[in-house]
KOLPATI-119735 format. One record per residue (C-alpha): residue number from 1; residue in one letter; z, y, x. Coordinates in steps of 0.2 Angstrom, whole numbers. Layout:
<nodes>
<seq = NUM	type = a	z = Z	y = Y	x = X>
...
</nodes>
This chain:
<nodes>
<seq = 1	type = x	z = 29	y = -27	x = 5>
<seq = 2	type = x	z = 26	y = -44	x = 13>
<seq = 3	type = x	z = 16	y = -48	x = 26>
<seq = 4	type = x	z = 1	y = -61	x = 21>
<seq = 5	type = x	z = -5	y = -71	x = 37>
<seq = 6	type = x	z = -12	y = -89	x = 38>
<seq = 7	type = x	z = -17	y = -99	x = 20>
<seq = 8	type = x	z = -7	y = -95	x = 5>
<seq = 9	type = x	z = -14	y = -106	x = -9>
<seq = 10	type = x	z = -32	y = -107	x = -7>
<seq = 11	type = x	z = -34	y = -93	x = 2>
<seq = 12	type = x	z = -32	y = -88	x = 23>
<seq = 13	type = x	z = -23	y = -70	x = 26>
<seq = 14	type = x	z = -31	y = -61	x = 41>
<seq = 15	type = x	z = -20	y = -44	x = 43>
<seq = 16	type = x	z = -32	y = -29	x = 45>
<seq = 17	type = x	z = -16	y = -17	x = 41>
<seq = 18	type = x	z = 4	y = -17	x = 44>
<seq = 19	type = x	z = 18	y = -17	x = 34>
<seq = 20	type = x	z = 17	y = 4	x = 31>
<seq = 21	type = x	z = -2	y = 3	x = 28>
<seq = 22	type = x	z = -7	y = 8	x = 46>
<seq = 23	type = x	z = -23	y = 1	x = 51>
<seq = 24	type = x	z = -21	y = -13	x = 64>
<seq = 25	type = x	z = -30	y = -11	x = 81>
<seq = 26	type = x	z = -45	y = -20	x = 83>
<seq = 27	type = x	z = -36	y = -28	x = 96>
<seq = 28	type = x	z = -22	y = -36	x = 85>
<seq = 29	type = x	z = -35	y = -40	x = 72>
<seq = 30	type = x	z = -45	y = -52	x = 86>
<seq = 31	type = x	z = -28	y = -60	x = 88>
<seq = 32	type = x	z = -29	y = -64	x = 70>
<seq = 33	type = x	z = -45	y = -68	x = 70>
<seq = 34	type = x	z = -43	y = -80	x = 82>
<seq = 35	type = x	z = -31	y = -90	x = 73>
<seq = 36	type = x	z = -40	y = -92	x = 60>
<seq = 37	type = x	z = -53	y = -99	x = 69>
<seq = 38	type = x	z = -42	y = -112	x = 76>
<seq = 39	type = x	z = -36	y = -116	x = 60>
<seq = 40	type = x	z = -53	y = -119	x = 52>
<seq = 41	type = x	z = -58	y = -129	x = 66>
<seq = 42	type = x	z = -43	y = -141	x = 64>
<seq = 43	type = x	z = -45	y = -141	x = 45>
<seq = 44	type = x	z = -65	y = -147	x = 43>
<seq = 45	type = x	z = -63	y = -153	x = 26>
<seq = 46	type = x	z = -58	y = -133	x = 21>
<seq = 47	type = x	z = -72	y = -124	x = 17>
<seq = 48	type = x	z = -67	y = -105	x = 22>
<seq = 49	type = x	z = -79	y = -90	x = 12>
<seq = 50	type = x	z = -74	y = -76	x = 24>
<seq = 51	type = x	z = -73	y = -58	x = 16>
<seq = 52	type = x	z = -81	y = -45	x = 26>
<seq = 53	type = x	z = -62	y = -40	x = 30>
<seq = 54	type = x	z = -57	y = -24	x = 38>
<seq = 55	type = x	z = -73	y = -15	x = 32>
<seq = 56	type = x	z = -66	y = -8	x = 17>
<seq = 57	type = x	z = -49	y = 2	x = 16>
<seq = 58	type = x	z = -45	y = -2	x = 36>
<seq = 59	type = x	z = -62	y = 8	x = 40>
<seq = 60	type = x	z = -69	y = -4	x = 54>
<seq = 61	type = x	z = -87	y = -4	x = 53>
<seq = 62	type = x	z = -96	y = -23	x = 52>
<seq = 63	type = x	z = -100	y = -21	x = 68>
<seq = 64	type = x	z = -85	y = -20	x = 76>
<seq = 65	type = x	z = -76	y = -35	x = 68>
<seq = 66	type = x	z = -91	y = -45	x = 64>
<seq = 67	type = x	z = -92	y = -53	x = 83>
<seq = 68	type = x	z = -73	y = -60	x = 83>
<seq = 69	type = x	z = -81	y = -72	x = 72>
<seq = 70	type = x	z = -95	y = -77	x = 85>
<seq = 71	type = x	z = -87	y = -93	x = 90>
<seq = 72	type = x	z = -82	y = -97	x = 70>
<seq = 73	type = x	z = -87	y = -115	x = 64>
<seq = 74	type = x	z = -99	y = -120	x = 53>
<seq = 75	type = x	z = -87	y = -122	x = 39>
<seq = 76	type = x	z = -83	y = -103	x = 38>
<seq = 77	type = x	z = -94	y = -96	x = 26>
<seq = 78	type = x	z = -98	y = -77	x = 35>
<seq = 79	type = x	z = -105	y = -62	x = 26>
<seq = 80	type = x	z = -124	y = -59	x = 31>
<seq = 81	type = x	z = -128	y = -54	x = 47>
<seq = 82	type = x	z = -111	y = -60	x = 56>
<seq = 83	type = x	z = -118	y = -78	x = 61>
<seq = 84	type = x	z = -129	y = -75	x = 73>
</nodes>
């Protein structure tokens, strides 16, 4: 299995699992994150529709991943109720 991290086509890979299917800590994830919010900052013209991501098969709740996108720029589209 390959890893998928960063954009890949017209996509953007943010990791919520490992290589064996182990859900990531919340604390790997928010590096992640993170780096995906540099990116979109640096990339303006990009218009990124973020995924509710880690809320399905990684079993996070919204709540817990939905404020590592607190500081996410205007050009990332979040699911409703993450921008507040």
């Amino acid at each position: 299995m390959i890893f998928v991290c960063g954009l890949q086509g017209q996509s953007y890979g943010i990791p919520t699992k490992d290589h064996n299917i182990r859900t990531l800590p919340l604390t790997e994830v928010s590096k992640y994150v993170l780096e995906f919010i540099e990116f979109a900052e640096q990339h303006p013209e990009m218009t990124f529709e973020v995924t509710a991501i880690g809320t399905g098969l990684a079993g996070y709740k919204a709540a817990d991943i939905a404020p590592m996108f607190v500081a996410a720029p205007e050009n990332c589209v979040l699911p409703d109720g993450w921008r507040k």
